[in-house]
KEKE-3310 file (N, C-alpha, C; in steps of 0.2 Angstrom, whole numbers, plus 5000, padded with zeros to 4 digits):
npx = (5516:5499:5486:5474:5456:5443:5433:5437:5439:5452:5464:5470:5484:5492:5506:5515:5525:5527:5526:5517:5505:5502:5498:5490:5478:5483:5482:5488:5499:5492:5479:5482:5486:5475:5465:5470:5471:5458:5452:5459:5450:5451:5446:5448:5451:5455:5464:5466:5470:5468:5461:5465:5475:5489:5486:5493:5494:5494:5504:5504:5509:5501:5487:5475:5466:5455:5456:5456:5463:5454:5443:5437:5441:5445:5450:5456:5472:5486:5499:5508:5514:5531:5532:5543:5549:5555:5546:5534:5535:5531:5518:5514:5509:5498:5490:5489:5480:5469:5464:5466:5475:5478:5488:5500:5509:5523:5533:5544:5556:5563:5564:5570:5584:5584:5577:5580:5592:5597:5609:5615:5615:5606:5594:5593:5591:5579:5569:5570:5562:5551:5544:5544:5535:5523:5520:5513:5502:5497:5500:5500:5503:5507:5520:5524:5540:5545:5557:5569:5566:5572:5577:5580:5589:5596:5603:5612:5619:5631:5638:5626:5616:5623:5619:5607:5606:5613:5603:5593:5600:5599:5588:5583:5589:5585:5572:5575:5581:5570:5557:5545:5535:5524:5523:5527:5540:5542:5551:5546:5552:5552:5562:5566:5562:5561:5564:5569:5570:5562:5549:5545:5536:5544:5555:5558:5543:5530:5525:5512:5516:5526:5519:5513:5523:5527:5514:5518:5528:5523:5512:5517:5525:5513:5509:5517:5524:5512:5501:5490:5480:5488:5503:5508:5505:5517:5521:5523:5510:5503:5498:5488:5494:5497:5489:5503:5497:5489:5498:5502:5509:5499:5497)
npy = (4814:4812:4821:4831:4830:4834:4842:4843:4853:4864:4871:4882:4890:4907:4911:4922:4940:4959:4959:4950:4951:4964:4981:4995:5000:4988:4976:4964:4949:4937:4940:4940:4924:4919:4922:4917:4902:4898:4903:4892:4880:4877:4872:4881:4887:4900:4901:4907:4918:4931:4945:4958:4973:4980:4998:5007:5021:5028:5032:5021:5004:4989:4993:4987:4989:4986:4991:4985:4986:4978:4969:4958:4942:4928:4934:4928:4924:4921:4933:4946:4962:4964:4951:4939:4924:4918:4922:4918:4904:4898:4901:4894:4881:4882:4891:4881:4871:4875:4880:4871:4871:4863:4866:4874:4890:4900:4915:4920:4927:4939:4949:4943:4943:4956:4966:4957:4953:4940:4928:4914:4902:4901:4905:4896:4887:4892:4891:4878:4874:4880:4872:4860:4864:4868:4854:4848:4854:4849:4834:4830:4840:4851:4859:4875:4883:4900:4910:4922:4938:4950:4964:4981:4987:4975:4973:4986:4985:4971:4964:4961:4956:4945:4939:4936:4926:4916:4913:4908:4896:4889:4887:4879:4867:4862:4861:4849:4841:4840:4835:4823:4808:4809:4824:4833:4845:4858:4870:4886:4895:4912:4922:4924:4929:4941:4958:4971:4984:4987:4981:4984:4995:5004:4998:4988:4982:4974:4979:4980:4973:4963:4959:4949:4941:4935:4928:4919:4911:4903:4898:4892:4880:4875:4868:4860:4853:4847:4845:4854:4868:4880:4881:4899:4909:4917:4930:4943:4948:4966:4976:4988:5001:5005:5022:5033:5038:5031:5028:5037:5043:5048:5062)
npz = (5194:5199:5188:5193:5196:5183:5191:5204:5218:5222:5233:5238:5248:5249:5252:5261:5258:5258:5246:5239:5246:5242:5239:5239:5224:5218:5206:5212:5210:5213:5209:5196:5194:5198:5188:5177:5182:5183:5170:5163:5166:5178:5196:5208:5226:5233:5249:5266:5280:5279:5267:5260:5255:5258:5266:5258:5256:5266:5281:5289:5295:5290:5290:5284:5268:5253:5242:5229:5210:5203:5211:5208:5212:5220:5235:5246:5255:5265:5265:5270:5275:5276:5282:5286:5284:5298:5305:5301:5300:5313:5314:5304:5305:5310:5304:5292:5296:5300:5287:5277:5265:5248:5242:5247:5239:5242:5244:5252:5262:5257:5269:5276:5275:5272:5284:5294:5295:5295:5295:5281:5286:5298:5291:5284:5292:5297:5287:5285:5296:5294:5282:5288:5301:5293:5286:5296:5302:5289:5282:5269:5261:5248:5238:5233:5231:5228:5221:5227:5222:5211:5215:5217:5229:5229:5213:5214:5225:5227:5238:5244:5233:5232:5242:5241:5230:5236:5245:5238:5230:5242:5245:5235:5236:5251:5247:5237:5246:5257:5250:5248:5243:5247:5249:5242:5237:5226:5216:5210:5200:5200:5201:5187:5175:5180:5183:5192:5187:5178:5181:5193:5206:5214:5216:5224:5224:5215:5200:5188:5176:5184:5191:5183:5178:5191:5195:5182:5184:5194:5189:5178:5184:5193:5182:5176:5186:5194:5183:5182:5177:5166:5157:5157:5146:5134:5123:5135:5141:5138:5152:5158:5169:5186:5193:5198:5209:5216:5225:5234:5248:5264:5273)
capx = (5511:5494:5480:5468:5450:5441:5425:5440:5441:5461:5463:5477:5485:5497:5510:5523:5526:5522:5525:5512:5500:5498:5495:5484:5480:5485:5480:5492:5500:5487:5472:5486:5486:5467:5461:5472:5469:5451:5453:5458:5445:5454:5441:5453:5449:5462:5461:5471:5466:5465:5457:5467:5479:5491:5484:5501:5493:5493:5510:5504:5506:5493:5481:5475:5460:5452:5455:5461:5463:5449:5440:5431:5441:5445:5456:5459:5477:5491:5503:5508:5518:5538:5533:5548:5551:5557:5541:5530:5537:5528:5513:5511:5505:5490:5486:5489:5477:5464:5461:5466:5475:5481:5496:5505:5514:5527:5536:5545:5564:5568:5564:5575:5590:5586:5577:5581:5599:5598:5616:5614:5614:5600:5588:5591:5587:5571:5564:5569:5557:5544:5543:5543:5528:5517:5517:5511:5494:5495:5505:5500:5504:5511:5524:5528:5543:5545:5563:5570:5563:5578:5576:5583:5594:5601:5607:5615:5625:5634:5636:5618:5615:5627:5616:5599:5608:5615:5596:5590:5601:5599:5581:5584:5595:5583:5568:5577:5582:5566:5551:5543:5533:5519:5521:5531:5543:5545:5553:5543:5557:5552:5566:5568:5560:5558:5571:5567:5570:5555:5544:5544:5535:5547:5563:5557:5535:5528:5519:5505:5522:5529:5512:5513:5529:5528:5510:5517:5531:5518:5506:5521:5527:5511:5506:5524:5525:5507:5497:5486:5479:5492:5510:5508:5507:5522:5526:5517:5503:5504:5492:5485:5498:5495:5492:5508:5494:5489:5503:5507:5507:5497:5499)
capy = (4816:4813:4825:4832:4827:4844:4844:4843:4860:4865:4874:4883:4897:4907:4914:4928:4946:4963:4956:4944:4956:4970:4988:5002:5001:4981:4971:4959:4943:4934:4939:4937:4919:4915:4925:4912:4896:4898:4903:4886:4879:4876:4875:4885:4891:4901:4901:4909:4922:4938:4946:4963:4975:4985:5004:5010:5028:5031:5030:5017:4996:4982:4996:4984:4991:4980:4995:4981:4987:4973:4965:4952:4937:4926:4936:4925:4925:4923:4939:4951:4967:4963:4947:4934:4916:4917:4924:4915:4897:4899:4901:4889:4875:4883:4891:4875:4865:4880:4885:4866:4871:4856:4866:4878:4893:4901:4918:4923:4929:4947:4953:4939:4946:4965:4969:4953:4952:4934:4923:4909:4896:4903:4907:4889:4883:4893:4887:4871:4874:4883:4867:4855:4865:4866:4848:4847:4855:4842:4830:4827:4846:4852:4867:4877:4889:4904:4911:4928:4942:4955:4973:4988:4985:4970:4976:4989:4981:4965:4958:4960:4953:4937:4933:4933:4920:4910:4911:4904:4894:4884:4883:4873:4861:4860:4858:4843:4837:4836:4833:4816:4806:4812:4830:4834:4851:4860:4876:4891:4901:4917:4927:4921:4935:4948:4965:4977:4992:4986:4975:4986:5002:5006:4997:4980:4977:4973:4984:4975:4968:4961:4954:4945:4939:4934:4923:4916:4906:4899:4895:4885:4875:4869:4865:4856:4848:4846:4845:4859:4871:4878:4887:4905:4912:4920:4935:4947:4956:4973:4978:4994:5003:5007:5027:5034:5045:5027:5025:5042:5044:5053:5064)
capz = (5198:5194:5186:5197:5190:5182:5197:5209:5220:5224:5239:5236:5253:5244:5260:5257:5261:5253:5237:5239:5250:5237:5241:5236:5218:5214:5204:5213:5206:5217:5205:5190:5196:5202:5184:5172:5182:5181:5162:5161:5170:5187:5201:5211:5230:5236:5256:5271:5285:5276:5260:5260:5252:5262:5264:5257:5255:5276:5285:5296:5292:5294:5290:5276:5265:5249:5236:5223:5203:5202:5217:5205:5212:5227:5237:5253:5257:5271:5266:5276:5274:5281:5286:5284:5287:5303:5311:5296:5303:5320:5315:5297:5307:5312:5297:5286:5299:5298:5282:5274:5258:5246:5239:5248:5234:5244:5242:5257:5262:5256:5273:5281:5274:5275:5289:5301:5291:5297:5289:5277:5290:5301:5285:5279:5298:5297:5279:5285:5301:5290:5279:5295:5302:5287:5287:5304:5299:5284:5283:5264:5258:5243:5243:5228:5234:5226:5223:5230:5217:5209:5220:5216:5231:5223:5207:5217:5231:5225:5244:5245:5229:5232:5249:5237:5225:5241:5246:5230:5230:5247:5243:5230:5240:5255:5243:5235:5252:5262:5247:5250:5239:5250:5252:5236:5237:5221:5214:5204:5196:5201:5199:5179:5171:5183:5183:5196:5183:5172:5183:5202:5205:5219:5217:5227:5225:5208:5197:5184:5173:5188:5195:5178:5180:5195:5193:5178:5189:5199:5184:5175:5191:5194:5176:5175:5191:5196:5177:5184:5173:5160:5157:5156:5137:5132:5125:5142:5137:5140:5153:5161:5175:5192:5193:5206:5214:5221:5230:5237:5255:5264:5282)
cpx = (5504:5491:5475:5459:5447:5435:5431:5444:5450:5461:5473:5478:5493:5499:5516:5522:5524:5522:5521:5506:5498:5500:5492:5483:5481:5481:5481:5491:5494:5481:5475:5486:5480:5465:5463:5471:5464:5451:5454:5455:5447:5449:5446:5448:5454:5460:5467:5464:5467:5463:5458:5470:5482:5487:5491:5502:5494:5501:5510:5505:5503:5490:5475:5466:5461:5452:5460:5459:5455:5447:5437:5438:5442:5450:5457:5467:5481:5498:5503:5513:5523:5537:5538:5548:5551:5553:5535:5530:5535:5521:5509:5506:5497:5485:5484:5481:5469:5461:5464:5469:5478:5488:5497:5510:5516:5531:5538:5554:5567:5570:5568:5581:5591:5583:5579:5587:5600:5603:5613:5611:5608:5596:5587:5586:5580:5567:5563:5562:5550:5540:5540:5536:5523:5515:5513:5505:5493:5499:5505:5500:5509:5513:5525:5531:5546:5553:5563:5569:5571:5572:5582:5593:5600:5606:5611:5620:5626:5634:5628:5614:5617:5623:5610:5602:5609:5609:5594:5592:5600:5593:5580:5585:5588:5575:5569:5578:5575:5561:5553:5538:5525:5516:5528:5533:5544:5543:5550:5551:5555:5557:5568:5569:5558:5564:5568:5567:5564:5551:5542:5542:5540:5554:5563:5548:5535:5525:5516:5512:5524:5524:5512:5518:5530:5523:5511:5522:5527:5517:5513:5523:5522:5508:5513:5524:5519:5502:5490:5484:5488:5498:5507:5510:5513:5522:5518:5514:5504:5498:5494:5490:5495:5495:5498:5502:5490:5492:5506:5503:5505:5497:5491)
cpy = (4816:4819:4825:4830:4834:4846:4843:4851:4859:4871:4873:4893:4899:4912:4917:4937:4952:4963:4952:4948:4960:4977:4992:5003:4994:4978:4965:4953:4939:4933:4938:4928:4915:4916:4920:4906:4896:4900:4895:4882:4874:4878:4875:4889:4894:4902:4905:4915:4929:4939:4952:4966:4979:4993:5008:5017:5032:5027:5022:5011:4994:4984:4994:4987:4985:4988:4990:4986:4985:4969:4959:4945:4934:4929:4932:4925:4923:4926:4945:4958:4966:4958:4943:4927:4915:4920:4918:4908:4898:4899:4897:4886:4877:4885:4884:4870:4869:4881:4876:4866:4863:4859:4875:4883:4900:4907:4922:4923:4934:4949:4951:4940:4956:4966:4965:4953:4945:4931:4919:4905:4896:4905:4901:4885:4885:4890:4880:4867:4874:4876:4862:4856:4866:4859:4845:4848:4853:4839:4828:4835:4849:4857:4867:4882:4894:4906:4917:4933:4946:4963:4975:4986:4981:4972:4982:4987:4974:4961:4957:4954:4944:4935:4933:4928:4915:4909:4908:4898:4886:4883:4879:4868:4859:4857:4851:4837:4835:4834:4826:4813:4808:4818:4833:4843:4855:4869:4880:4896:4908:4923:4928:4927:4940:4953:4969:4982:4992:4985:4978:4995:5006:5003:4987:4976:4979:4977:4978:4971:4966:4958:4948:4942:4934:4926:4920:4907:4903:4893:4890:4880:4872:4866:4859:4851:4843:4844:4851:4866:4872:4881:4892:4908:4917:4925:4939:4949:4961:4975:4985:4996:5007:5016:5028:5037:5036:5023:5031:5044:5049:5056:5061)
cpz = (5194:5192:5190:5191:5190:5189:5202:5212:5224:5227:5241:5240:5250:5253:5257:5261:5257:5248:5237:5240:5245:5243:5238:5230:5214:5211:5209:5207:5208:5211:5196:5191:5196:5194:5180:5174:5180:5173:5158:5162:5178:5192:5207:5219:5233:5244:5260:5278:5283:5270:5256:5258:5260:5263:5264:5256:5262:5279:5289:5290:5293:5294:5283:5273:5256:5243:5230:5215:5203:5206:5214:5204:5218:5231:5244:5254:5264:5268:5271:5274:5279:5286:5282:5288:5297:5309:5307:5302:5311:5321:5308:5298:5308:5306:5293:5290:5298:5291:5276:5266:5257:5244:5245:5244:5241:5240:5246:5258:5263:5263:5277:5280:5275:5281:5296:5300:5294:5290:5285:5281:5294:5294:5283:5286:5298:5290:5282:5291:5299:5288:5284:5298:5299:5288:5293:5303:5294:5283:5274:5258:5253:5241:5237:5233:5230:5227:5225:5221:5217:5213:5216:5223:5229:5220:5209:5222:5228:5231:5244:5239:5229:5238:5248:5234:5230:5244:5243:5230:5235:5247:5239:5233:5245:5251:5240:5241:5258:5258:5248:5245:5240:5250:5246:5240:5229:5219:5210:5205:5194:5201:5191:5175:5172:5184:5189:5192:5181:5178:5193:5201:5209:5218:5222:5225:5217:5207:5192:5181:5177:5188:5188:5178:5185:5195:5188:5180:5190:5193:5181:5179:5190:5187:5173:5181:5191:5190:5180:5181:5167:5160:5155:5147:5138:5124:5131:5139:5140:5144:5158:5170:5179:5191:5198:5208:5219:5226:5236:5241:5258:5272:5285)
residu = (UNK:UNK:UNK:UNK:UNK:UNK:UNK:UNK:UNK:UNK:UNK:UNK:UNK:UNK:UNK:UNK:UNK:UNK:UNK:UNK:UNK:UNK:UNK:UNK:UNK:UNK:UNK:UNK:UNK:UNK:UNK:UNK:UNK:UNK:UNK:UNK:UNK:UNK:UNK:UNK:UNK:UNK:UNK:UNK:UNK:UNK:UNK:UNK:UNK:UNK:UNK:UNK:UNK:UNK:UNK:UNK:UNK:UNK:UNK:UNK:UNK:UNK:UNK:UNK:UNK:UNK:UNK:UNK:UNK:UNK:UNK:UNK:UNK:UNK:UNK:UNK:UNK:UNK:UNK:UNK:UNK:UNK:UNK:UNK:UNK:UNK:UNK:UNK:UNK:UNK:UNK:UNK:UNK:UNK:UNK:UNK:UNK:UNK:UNK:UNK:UNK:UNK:UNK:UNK:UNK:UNK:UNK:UNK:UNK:UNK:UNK:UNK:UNK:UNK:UNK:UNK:UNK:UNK:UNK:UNK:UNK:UNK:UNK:UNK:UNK:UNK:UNK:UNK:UNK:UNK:UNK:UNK:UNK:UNK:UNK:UNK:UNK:UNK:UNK:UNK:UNK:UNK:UNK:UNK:UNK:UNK:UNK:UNK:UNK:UNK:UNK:UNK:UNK:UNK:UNK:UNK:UNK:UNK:UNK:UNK:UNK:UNK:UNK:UNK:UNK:UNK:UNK:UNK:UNK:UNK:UNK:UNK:UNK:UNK:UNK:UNK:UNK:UNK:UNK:UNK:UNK:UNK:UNK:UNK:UNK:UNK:UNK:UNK:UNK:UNK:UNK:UNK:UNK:UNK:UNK:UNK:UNK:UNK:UNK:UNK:UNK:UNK:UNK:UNK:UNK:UNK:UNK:UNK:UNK:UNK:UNK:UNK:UNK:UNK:UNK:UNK:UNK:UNK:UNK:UNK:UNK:UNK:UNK:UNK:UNK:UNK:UNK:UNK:UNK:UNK:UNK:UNK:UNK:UNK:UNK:UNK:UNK:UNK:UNK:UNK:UNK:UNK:UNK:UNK:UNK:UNK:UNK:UNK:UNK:UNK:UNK)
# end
Protein backbone atom coordinates (compact mmCIF):
# COMPACT_ATOMS: atom_id res chain seq x y z
CA UNK A 1 0.00 0.00 0.00
CA UNK A 2 1.38 3.10 -0.87
CA UNK A 3 2.68 6.17 1.34
CA UNK A 4 0.47 8.90 1.58
CA UNK A 5 2.42 12.22 0.39
CA UNK A 6 3.36 14.50 3.59
CA UNK A 7 0.98 17.94 2.19
CA UNK A 8 -1.73 15.16 1.95
CA UNK A 9 -4.75 15.72 4.58
CA UNK A 10 -6.16 12.04 5.97
CA UNK A 11 -9.58 12.26 6.92
CA UNK A 12 -9.84 9.86 9.36
CA UNK A 13 -14.04 9.13 11.20
CA UNK A 14 -13.14 7.21 14.08
CA UNK A 15 -16.94 5.14 14.92
CA UNK A 16 -17.48 3.20 18.23
CA UNK A 17 -19.27 3.37 21.56
CA UNK A 18 -18.47 4.61 24.94
CA UNK A 19 -15.15 3.52 24.69
CA UNK A 20 -14.48 5.60 21.94
CA UNK A 21 -16.94 8.59 23.03
CA UNK A 22 -15.14 9.36 26.29
CA UNK A 23 -16.84 10.84 29.36
CA UNK A 24 -16.34 13.51 31.97
CA UNK A 25 -12.73 14.00 32.63
CA UNK A 26 -11.05 12.07 29.37
CA UNK A 27 -8.45 12.44 27.87
CA UNK A 28 -9.87 9.77 25.39
CA UNK A 29 -7.89 7.39 23.16
CA UNK A 30 -9.08 9.85 20.26
CA UNK A 31 -6.77 12.81 21.47
CA UNK A 32 -4.07 9.79 22.40
CA UNK A 33 -4.28 8.99 18.57
CA UNK A 34 -4.82 12.67 16.91
CA UNK A 35 -1.79 13.99 19.47
CA UNK A 36 0.95 11.07 18.11
CA UNK A 37 -0.08 11.19 14.48
CA UNK A 38 0.50 14.84 14.15
CA UNK A 39 3.95 14.38 16.33
CA UNK A 40 4.85 12.60 13.32
CA UNK A 41 3.69 14.98 11.15
CA UNK A 42 0.54 13.33 9.87
CA UNK A 43 -1.88 16.04 8.41
CA UNK A 44 -4.65 14.32 10.19
CA UNK A 45 -8.43 15.68 10.13
CA UNK A 46 -10.50 13.62 12.21
CA UNK A 47 -14.19 14.04 11.06
CA UNK A 48 -17.74 12.62 11.94
CA UNK A 49 -20.98 14.41 13.51
CA UNK A 50 -20.21 15.09 17.05
CA UNK A 51 -17.25 16.73 19.16
CA UNK A 52 -18.36 15.60 22.69
CA UNK A 53 -17.80 13.61 25.75
CA UNK A 54 -20.51 11.74 27.50
CA UNK A 55 -21.70 13.99 30.76
CA UNK A 56 -21.07 10.77 32.95
CA UNK A 57 -21.49 13.18 36.13
CA UNK A 58 -25.60 13.43 35.53
CA UNK A 59 -27.75 10.26 35.44
CA UNK A 60 -29.05 11.16 32.21
CA UNK A 61 -27.26 9.70 28.55
CA UNK A 62 -26.47 11.74 25.27
CA UNK A 63 -26.17 14.64 27.66
CA UNK A 64 -22.69 15.10 26.08
CA UNK A 65 -20.59 18.03 27.42
CA UNK A 66 -16.77 19.07 26.04
CA UNK A 67 -15.27 18.89 29.64
CA UNK A 68 -12.09 16.90 27.98
CA UNK A 69 -8.69 16.51 30.31
CA UNK A 70 -7.26 18.66 27.13
CA UNK A 71 -9.65 20.20 24.51
CA UNK A 72 -6.37 21.23 22.37
CA UNK A 73 -7.23 18.83 19.55
CA UNK A 74 -9.53 17.80 16.71
CA UNK A 75 -12.33 16.21 18.55
CA UNK A 76 -14.92 15.44 15.59
CA UNK A 77 -16.03 11.86 15.95
CA UNK A 78 -18.93 9.30 15.34
CA UNK A 79 -19.13 7.60 19.10
CA UNK A 80 -21.93 7.28 21.01
CA UNK A 81 -22.60 6.03 24.48
CA UNK A 82 -24.20 2.05 23.98
CA UNK A 83 -24.15 2.41 20.65
CA UNK A 84 -23.47 -1.08 18.80
CA UNK A 85 -23.25 -2.43 15.26
CA UNK A 86 -26.48 -3.23 14.81
CA UNK A 87 -27.94 0.32 15.17
CA UNK A 88 -24.36 1.77 13.94
CA UNK A 89 -24.93 -0.30 10.24
CA UNK A 90 -28.04 1.96 9.48
CA UNK A 91 -26.84 4.71 9.56
CA UNK A 92 -22.72 4.53 8.28
CA UNK A 93 -23.66 5.16 4.76
CA UNK A 94 -24.72 8.56 5.37
CA UNK A 95 -22.26 9.33 7.59
CA UNK A 96 -19.32 8.04 5.28
CA UNK A 97 -20.98 10.11 2.30
CA UNK A 98 -21.36 13.23 4.76
CA UNK A 99 -18.26 13.85 6.41
CA UNK A 100 -15.98 11.84 3.52
CA UNK A 101 -13.38 10.13 5.63
CA UNK A 102 -10.57 8.15 3.72
CA UNK A 103 -10.15 5.52 6.60
CA UNK A 104 -12.57 4.52 8.69
CA UNK A 105 -11.04 3.16 12.56
CA UNK A 106 -13.72 0.99 13.97
CA UNK A 107 -14.34 -0.11 17.78
CA UNK A 108 -17.73 -1.33 18.06
CA UNK A 109 -19.58 -4.75 19.65
CA UNK A 110 -19.38 -5.00 23.40
CA UNK A 111 -22.76 -3.65 23.50
CA UNK A 112 -24.01 -6.15 20.86
CA UNK A 113 -23.28 -8.91 23.13
CA UNK A 114 -24.37 -7.49 26.39
CA UNK A 115 -27.02 -5.29 26.05
CA UNK A 116 -28.61 -6.60 22.58
CA UNK A 117 -27.22 -10.25 23.53
CA UNK A 118 -27.30 -10.72 19.83
CA UNK A 119 -25.65 -14.87 18.83
CA UNK A 120 -22.57 -15.15 16.83
CA UNK A 121 -24.42 -15.44 13.60
CA UNK A 122 -26.45 -12.33 13.80
CA UNK A 123 -23.39 -9.99 14.95
CA UNK A 124 -21.40 -11.47 12.07
CA UNK A 125 -24.55 -10.74 9.67
CA UNK A 126 -24.54 -7.10 11.08
CA UNK A 127 -20.60 -6.16 10.69
CA UNK A 128 -21.04 -7.85 7.48
CA UNK A 129 -23.81 -5.15 6.84
CA UNK A 130 -21.86 -2.28 8.61
CA UNK A 131 -18.95 -3.00 6.20
CA UNK A 132 -21.36 -3.19 3.14
CA UNK A 133 -22.87 0.23 3.94
CA UNK A 134 -19.88 2.11 4.63
CA UNK A 135 -18.89 1.50 1.20
CA UNK A 136 -21.91 2.87 -0.12
CA UNK A 137 -20.85 6.45 1.08
CA UNK A 138 -17.44 5.38 -0.50
CA UNK A 139 -16.82 2.91 -2.33
CA UNK A 140 -12.83 3.57 -1.99
CA UNK A 141 -12.92 3.36 2.01
CA UNK A 142 -10.49 2.11 4.32
CA UNK A 143 -11.54 0.25 7.57
CA UNK A 144 -9.25 -0.50 10.37
CA UNK A 145 -11.45 -2.80 12.83
CA UNK A 146 -10.87 -2.71 16.21
CA UNK A 147 -11.12 -5.89 18.41
CA UNK A 148 -13.50 -6.36 21.46
CA UNK A 149 -11.55 -4.72 24.48
CA UNK A 150 -11.02 -7.26 27.99
CA UNK A 151 -13.99 -5.83 30.65
CA UNK A 152 -14.16 -6.81 34.02
CA UNK A 153 -17.29 -8.86 32.96
CA UNK A 154 -15.05 -10.85 30.92
CA UNK A 155 -12.45 -12.02 33.04
CA UNK A 156 -15.34 -12.89 35.28
CA UNK A 157 -17.91 -15.05 33.35
CA UNK A 158 -16.13 -17.49 31.03
CA UNK A 159 -19.31 -17.91 28.75
CA UNK A 160 -19.24 -14.36 28.27
CA UNK A 161 -15.70 -14.27 27.74
CA UNK A 162 -15.80 -17.14 25.14
CA UNK A 163 -18.45 -14.97 23.04
CA UNK A 164 -15.79 -11.88 23.03
CA UNK A 165 -13.13 -14.33 21.45
CA UNK A 166 -15.70 -15.89 19.04
CA UNK A 167 -16.37 -11.99 18.15
CA UNK A 168 -12.78 -11.35 17.53
CA UNK A 169 -12.38 -13.96 16.14
CA UNK A 170 -15.08 -13.67 13.17
CA UNK A 171 -13.94 -10.27 12.69
CA UNK A 172 -10.91 -11.56 11.56
CA UNK A 173 -12.59 -13.93 9.09
CA UNK A 174 -15.01 -11.41 7.67
CA UNK A 175 -12.30 -8.70 7.34
CA UNK A 176 -10.09 -11.20 5.28
CA UNK A 177 -13.31 -12.23 3.44
CA UNK A 178 -14.72 -8.99 2.13
CA UNK A 179 -11.31 -6.43 1.89
CA UNK A 180 -10.83 -5.62 -1.80
CA UNK A 181 -7.88 -4.12 -3.36
CA UNK A 182 -9.84 -0.96 -3.35
CA UNK A 183 -11.31 -0.70 -0.09
CA UNK A 184 -8.71 -2.70 2.01
CA UNK A 185 -10.04 -4.35 5.51
CA UNK A 186 -7.47 -4.51 8.22
CA UNK A 187 -7.24 -5.48 11.83
CA UNK A 188 -5.92 -3.13 14.97
CA UNK A 189 -5.33 -5.59 17.87
CA UNK A 190 -6.86 -3.73 20.42
CA UNK A 191 -7.37 -6.09 22.90
CA UNK A 192 -3.32 -7.19 22.90
CA UNK A 193 -2.29 -5.03 25.73
CA UNK A 194 -5.30 -4.04 27.42
CA UNK A 195 -6.34 -5.79 31.00
CA UNK A 196 -9.46 -4.28 32.39
CA UNK A 197 -7.73 -4.58 36.18
CA UNK A 198 -5.00 -1.97 35.14
CA UNK A 199 -6.27 -0.15 31.96
CA UNK A 200 -10.43 0.61 33.09
CA UNK A 201 -11.67 3.00 35.54
CA UNK A 202 -14.92 1.07 35.93
CA UNK A 203 -14.35 -2.35 34.82
CA UNK A 204 -15.18 -1.85 30.93
CA UNK A 205 -14.14 2.25 29.66
CA UNK A 206 -10.56 3.31 29.57
CA UNK A 207 -8.74 5.33 32.12
CA UNK A 208 -5.39 7.42 30.53
CA UNK A 209 -3.54 3.67 30.52
CA UNK A 210 -6.11 2.28 28.55
CA UNK A 211 -6.66 5.42 26.15
CA UNK A 212 -2.84 4.60 25.46
CA UNK A 213 -3.48 1.18 24.79
CA UNK A 214 -6.04 1.54 22.91
CA UNK A 215 -4.58 4.60 20.49
CA UNK A 216 -1.48 2.67 20.16
CA UNK A 217 -3.52 -0.43 18.15
CA UNK A 218 -4.65 1.95 15.85
CA UNK A 219 -1.40 3.99 15.51
CA UNK A 220 0.57 0.47 14.75
CA UNK A 221 -2.12 -0.91 12.11
CA UNK A 222 -1.95 2.10 10.20
CA UNK A 223 1.71 2.61 10.34
CA UNK A 224 2.06 -1.22 9.34
CA UNK A 225 -0.58 -1.58 6.97
CA UNK A 226 -1.00 1.88 5.66
CA UNK A 227 2.90 3.51 6.15
CA UNK A 228 1.09 6.41 8.00
CA UNK A 229 2.72 8.04 10.70
CA UNK A 230 4.48 5.57 13.05
CA UNK A 231 4.18 2.48 15.61
CA UNK A 232 3.58 3.67 19.07
CA UNK A 233 6.76 3.75 21.34
CA UNK A 234 6.95 1.17 23.78
CA UNK A 235 7.34 0.83 26.99
CA UNK A 236 3.76 3.38 27.98
CA UNK A 237 4.66 6.41 29.61
CA UNK A 238 3.18 7.05 32.65
CA UNK A 239 0.66 9.72 32.39
CA UNK A 240 -1.60 11.81 34.80
CA UNK A 241 -4.97 9.78 36.08
CA UNK A 242 -8.30 10.97 35.77
CA UNK A 243 -9.58 12.27 39.43
CA UNK A 244 -12.70 9.68 40.48
CA UNK A 245 -14.65 12.92 41.64
CA UNK A 246 -14.73 13.38 37.69
CA UNK A 247 -16.80 10.72 37.40
CA UNK A 248 -19.22 10.75 40.30
CA UNK A 249 -22.69 11.09 39.52
CA UNK A 250 -24.72 13.57 40.48
CA UNK A 251 -28.65 13.85 41.66
Amino acid sequence: MSQPAAADVIKVMIVGDSISHGSSGDWTWRYRLYKHLRHHGVNLDLVGPKNDLDAITTAQTGDGDRSYADPDFDTDHDAQWGRPYCVEMNEISAKVAEHRPNYLLVLLGINDLFWYDHGAEQNEANLRTFIGNARTGNPALRLVLGTLLDTHKATHDPLFNARVSDFNRRLILVANDLQTQRSPIVIAATHAEFVASAHTWDGTHPNAQGELRIAAAFADTLAGQFKIGAPYPRPFQTVTEILPTAKTVTS
